[in-house]
N, C-alpha and C positions, 0 to 999 in steps of 0.2 A: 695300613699302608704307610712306607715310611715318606716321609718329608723333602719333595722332589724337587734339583732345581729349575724347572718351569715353574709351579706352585711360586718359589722362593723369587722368580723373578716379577709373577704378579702379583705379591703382597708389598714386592720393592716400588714398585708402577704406581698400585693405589697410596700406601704411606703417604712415598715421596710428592704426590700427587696433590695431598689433603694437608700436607704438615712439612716442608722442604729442611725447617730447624731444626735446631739439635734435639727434639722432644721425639720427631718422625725420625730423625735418627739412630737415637737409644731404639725406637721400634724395629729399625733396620737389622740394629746390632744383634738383637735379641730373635732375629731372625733365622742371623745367621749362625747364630749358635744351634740354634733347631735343625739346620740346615748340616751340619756340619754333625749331628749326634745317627744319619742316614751313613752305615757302614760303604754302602754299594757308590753313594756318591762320591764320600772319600776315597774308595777306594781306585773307581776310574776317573776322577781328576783328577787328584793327589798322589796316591802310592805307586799307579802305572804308568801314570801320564810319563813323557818326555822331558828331560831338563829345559828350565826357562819359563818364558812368562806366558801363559796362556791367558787370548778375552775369554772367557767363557758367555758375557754380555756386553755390550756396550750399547747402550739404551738412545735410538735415535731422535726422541721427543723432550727427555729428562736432563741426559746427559752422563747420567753414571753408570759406570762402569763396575761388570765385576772379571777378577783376575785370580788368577792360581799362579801362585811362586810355588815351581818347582825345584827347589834349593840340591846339588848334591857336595858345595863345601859349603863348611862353616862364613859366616860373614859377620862380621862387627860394621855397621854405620856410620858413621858419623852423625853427630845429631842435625837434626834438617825439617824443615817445615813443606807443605802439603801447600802452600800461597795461597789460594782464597778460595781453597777445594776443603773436605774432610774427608777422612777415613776412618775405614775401620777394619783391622785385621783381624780374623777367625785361623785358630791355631786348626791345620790338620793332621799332624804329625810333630813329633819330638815337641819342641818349645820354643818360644823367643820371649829372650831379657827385654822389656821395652821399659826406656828411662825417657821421663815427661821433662822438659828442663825450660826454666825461665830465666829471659835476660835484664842484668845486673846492671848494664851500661846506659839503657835509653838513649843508644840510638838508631832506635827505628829499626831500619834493613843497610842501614849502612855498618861501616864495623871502622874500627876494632868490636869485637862484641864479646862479653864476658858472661858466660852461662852459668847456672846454677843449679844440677839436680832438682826437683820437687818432689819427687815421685818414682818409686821402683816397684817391677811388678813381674810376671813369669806368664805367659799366656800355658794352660797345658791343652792339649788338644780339646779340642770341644767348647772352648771357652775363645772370646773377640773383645778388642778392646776398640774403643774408640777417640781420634783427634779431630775435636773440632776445627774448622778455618784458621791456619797461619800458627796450630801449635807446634811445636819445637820439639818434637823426639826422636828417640835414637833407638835403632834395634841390635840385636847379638839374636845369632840364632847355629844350632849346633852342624854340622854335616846331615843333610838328608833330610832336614827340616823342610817342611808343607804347610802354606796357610793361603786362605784365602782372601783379596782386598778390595773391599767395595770401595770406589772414590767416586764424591761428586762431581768427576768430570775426569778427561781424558789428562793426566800430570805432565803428560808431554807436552801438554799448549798450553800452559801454562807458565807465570814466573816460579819458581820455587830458589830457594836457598841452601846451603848447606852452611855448617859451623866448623872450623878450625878448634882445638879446644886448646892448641897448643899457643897458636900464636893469635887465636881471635880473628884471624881472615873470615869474611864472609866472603862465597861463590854461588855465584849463579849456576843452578845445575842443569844439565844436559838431559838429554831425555833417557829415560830407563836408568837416572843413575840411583842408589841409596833406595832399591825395591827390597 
């Protein structure tokens, strides 16, 4: 029987439950890659579902949340931070470019801020990556592109960030922006 998400929401409840750090959440990750290898799930989340952002959970004890970006154009990000949430994106469809990037400047959350690549990577379906608390990345993902995003909490009630790369502005982001 394949790997359902009820099943995938109560291994996220217990984990997150026994281990809330980035240790229970490499297990999360690793979850939802399982989760995400179930054709029938991808298929009616992901491939038929509606454009836009679907909760599929939002956990009223925990606080986290899982969502489906159902993408039908292409989007480039800006690079931007998750503020004192993490995530973890699960490719369902086509790919997303995700670059990890660290700032040059030290200063804090204020800016000018001057970023630096660290890390380049391709998610392909079936594969999730993970950002712990306040990291800084950036997504590309093609037309028609599907993933899945577990956060430690709702990114709406939250501060979060975005990066300028041009002129180093830092913004404070609105809600639902850089999904």
């Amino acid at each position: 029987m394949a790997y359902q998400l009820d099943q995938f929401v109560a291994d996220c409840r217990s984990i997150l439950s026994r281990d809330p750090g980035p240790n229970g959440r490499e297990q999360v990750r690793l979850k939802l890659e399982h989760l995400l290898q179930n054709p029938d799930f991808v298929r009616k989340h992901c491939e038929q579902a509606p454009r836009g952002l679907h909760v599929l959970y939002d956990d009223p004890e925990l606080g986290f949340q899982i969502l489906a970006h159902i993408n039908d154009k292409a989007r480039v990000s800006p690079p931007h931070d998750h503020g004192a949430s993490w995530a973890i994106y699960g490719q369902a469809t086509h790919y997303t470019d995700m670059i990890e990037w660290e700032r040059e400047d030290g200063n804090g959350e204020s800016g000018p801020a001057k970023l630096k690549p660290v890390k380049k990577y391709r998610l392909e379906p079936g594969h999730a990556g993970i950002y712990q608390d306040g990291k800084i990345h950036s997504i590309d993902y093609p037309d028609y592109a599907r993933f899945v995003r577990v956060t430690g909490t709702n990114l709406d009630k939250i501060h979060r960030v975005r990066f300028d790369l041009n002129t180093g502005a830092v913004h404070q982001m609105t809600p639902q922006q850089a999904t």
